[in-house]
N, C-alpha and C positions, 0 to 999 in steps of 0.2 A: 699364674703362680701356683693355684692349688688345684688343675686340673690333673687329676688320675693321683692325687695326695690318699691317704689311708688316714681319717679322723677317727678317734672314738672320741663323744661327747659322755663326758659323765655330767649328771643330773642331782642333784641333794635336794634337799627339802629345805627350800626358800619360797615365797613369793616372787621371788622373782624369774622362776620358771616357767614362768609364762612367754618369757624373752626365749628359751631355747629353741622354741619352737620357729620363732622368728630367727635366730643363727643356725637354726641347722637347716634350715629352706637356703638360708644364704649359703651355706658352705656348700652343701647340693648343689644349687645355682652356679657355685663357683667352680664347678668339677671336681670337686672332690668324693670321696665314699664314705659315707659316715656312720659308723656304728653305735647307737646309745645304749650306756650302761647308768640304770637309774637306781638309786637307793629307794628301798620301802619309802621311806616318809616322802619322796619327791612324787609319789603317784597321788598322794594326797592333793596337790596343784595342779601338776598335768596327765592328762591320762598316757597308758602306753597308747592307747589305741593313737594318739594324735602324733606320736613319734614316730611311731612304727610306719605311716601312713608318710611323713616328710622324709625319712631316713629311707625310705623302701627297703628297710631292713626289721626285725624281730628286735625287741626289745629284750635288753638283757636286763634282771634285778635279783635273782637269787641263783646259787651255785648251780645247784643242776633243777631239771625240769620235774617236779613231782608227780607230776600226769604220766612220764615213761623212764622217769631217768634219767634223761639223756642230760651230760654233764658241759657246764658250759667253763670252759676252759678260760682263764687269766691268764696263764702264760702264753696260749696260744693268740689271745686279742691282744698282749703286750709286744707281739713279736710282729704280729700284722703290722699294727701302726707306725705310720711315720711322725702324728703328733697325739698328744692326750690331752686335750681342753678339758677342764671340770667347769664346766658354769651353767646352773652359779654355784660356789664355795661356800658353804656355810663355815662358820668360825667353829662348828665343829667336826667336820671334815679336815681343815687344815689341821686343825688342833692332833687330830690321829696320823695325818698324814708326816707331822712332824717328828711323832713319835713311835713313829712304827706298828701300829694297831692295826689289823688284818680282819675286822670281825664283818666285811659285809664284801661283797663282788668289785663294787667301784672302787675300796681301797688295796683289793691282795692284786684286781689290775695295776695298780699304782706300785707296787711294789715289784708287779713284775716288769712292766714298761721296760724297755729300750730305747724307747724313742721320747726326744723333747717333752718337758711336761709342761703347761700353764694352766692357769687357776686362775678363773675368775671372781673376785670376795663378791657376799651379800649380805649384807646385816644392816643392824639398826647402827645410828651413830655411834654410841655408847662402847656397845658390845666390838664395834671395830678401834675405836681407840684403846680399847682397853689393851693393859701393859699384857697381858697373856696371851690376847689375840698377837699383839705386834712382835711379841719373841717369839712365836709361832711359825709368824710370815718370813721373819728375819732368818728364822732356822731352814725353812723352807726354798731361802733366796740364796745361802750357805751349799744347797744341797744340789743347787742348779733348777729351780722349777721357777717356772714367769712366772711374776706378779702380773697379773691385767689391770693396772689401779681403776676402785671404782670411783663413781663421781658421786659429784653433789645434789640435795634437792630434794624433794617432798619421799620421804619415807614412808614402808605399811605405818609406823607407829606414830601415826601426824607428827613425827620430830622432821628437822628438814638439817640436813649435814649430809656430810660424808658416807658413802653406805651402800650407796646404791650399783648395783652392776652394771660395769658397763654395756651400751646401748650395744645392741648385735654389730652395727656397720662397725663400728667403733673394734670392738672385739676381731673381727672377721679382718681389721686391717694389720692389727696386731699378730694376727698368727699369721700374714704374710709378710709382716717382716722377720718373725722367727726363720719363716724359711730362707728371707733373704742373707741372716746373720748365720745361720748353717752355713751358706755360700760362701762363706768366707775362707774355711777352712784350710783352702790349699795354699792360702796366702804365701809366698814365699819358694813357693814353685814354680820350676817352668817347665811345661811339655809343648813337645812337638807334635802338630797331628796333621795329617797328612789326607786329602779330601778331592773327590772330581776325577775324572777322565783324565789319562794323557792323551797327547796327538801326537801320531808318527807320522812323519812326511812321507809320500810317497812321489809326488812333485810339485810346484808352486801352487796348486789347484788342490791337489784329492790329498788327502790322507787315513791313518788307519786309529779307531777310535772305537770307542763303546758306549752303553747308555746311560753313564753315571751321570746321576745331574749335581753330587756332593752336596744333600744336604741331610746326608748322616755325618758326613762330617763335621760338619759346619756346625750341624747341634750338636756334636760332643764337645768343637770349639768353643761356642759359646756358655757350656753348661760347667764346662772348667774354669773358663773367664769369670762366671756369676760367684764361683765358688773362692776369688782370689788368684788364682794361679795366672800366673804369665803364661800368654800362648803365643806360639809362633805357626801358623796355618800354610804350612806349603800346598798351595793349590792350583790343579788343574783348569782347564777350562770349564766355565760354571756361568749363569746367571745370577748368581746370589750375593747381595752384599755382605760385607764382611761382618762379622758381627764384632758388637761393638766392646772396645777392650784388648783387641783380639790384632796382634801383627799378621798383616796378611805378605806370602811373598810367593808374586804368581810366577809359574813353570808352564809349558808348555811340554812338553816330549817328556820320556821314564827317564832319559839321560837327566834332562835337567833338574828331576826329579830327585833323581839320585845323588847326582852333585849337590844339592842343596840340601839334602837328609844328612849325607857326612860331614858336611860344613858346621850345620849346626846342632848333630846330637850330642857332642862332646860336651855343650857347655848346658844341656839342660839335663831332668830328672828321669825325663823319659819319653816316650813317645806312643801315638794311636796309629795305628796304619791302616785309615779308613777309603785310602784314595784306590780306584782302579786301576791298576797300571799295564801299560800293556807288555806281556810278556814274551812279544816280540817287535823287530822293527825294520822295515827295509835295509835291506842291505846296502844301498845305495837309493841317492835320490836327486830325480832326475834334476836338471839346471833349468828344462823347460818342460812347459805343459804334454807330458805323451797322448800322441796322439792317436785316434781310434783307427785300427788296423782294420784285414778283411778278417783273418784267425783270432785266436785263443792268446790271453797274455800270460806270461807266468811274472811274480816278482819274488825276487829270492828275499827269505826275512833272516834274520839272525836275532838271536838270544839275548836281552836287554838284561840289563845289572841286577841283582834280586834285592832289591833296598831292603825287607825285611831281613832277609838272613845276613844280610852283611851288618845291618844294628844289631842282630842279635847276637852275631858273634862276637862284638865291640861292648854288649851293654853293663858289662860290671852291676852294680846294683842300680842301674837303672830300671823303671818299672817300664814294659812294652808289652805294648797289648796288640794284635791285630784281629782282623777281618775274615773268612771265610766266604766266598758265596757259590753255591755249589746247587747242583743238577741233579746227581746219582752220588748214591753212600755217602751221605752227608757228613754224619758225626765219624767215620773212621776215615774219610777225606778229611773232616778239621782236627783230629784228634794227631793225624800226624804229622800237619802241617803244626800244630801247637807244638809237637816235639825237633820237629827238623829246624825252623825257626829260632826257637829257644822262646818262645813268648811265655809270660806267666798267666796270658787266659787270652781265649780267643771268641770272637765274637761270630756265631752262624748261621745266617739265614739263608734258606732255601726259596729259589723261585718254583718250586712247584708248591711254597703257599699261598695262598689268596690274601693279600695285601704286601706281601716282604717285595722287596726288591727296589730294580730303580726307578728312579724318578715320581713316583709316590708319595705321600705325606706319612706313612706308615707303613711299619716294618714289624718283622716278626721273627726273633734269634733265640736263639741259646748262647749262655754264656758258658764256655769248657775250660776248666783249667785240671794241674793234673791230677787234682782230688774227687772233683765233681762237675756237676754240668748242672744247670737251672734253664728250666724253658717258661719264656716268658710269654703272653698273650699278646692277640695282636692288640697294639698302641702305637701312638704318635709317636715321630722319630725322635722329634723332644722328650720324650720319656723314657724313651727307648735309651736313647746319652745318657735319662739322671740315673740310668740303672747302671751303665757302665761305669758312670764316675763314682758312683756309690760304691762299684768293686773293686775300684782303683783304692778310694780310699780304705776301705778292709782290707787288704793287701799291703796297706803302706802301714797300718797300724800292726 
């Protein structure tokens, strides 16, 4: 769930920073990349040296570097991320966080965030009950930021209540269900995504095929499904189970492929045309196995139905997305298959990179649409999808 995620952990000055050390090992551990932004008084608890060394990143605490300069940018660490943990939350961090106060790095990040915020509290009993802290958290709950409730039990100030931050395991489950509750998003949608090899008969025995194993597809199917959305998987021939959530309806040839695409994009939002299809197909086939001659065979192919251009001509405000995979002049091969098609972004990777293509666990694209292009690094095909569906949803917003 949080492998190839983008953390930043912010840090205050609690005692109970002791514990970050222990979640940001976790969140590392759990693949993610974690950047720590620590307030001055939090170094008073843990050092940077100890963060910097789990995070295998540099420790952020004041705006720019005094030794050269060099400025450490909030907006830019707010635009990276895909969540912003604060733990632990001291009741005066919330307290600014509530009310718009910008006077140190870990809050004007907060301010600039895009992405999910939670907040872990830490305090003495007292100071957590108290009515200022709790219209604080409430203002803060108003504003869209997780509470991570903390729990019970022997506090710094031998009081024992309420107070205390949650345990890392504890915390680290909660920000995977953040991600899970993102998922939901498309709720109420339905696309069609289209995944795997056709086969063309050429007679009972041989036919004509490629090396798709679909399971790019299959992760953009599943990663829609996580997100809410009704999917309907028209797919090719594959080893892969269907993922779960997910209408599977298997095809065999581009024909059938095609008859199933116009069937049913009428009634959904839109569609992925992630399947290989082949772009041509015997022109006939035979009733019996051909047999091996003493010559040369020829078989005549003809011109299979172009399921993308024919959805794209039908799509009204449907969102369609497709596929590029391409050998030579990559991006003006995909740039004008995105215009001939009508798609509103196209997804491109090249096999002349070292990891993209088929049957791999990992791929390597660009996304093109007709404003801009973004090239993504190599990553798992799973992530590879939550970047797709992540542009579906900007596109739909």
């Amino acid at each position: 769930m949080l492998k190839g995620k983008h953390i930043i952990l912010g840090i205050t000055g609690s005692i109970a920073a002791y514990k970050s050390a222990v979640l940001c090992r976790l969140l590392v551990g759990a693949g993610a990349e974690v950047r720590v932004v620590m307030t001055s008084l939090a170094k008073e608890f843990i050092t940077p040296l100890t963060m910097a060394t789990l995070s295998q990143h540099p420790i952020l605490v004041d705006f720019f570097n005094p030794e050269n300069g060099e400025w450490n940018s909030h907006v830019k660490l707010g635009e990276w991320a895909d969540l912003y943990l604060i733990a632990p939350a001291t009741a005066n961090t919330m307290a600014k966080m509530a009310t718009g106060v910008a006077d140190n790095l870990l809050l004007t990040t907060y301010l600039s965030a895009r992405c999910p915020v939670a907040v872990a509290p830490a305090m003495d009993l007292d100071m957590y009950a108290h009515v200022a802290t709790q219209r604080n958290m409430e203002s803060l709950r108003r504003d869209g930021v997780h509470i991570i409730e903390p729990g019970s039990g022997f506090l710094a100030s031998g009081l024992q209540g309420k107070g205390r931050m949650a345990e890392p395991a504890d915390i680290v489950k909660a920000v995977e269900e953040l991600f899970s509750e993102k998922k939901k998003s498309l709720e109420g949608k339905h696309y069609l995504v289209t995944a795997g090899a056709t086969i063309e008969a050429i007679d009972p025995v041989r036919f004509i095929s490629n090396h798709s194993s679909g399971k790019m597809g299959y992760a953009v199917a599943e990663a829609l499904a996580q997100r809410g959305a009704r999917v309907t998987l028209i797919s090719g021939r594959t080893a892969l189970d269907c993922p779960k959530g997910v209408e599977r309806v298997d095809v065999l040839s581009a024909e059938d492929m095609y008859n199933a695409c116009c069937e049913r994009f009428e009634e959904s939002d839109g569609a992925v045309m992630c399947a290989a299809v082949a772009d041509y197909t015997p022109a006939t086939v035979a009733d019996q196995k051909l047999k091996k001659g003493d010559g040369d065979m020829s078989i005549a192919l003809k011109r299979t139905h172009d399921i993308a251009a024919t959805l794209g001509q039908r799509k009204g405000n449907r969102l369609l997305v497709g596929f590029a995979m391409e050998t030579e002049n990559e991006q003006s091969n995909a740039e004008g298959k995105l215009k001939r098609k009508n798609f509103d972004f196209i997804v491109l990777n090249s096999l002349r990179r070292e990891g993209a293509g088929f049957r791999g666990d990992t791929n390597v694209v660009t996304l093109i649409d007709a404003e801009s292009r973004e090239e993504l690094p190599l990553m798992s095909k799973r992530d590879v999808a939550e970047h797709i569906v992540d542009k579906m949803e900007h596109l739909l917003k």
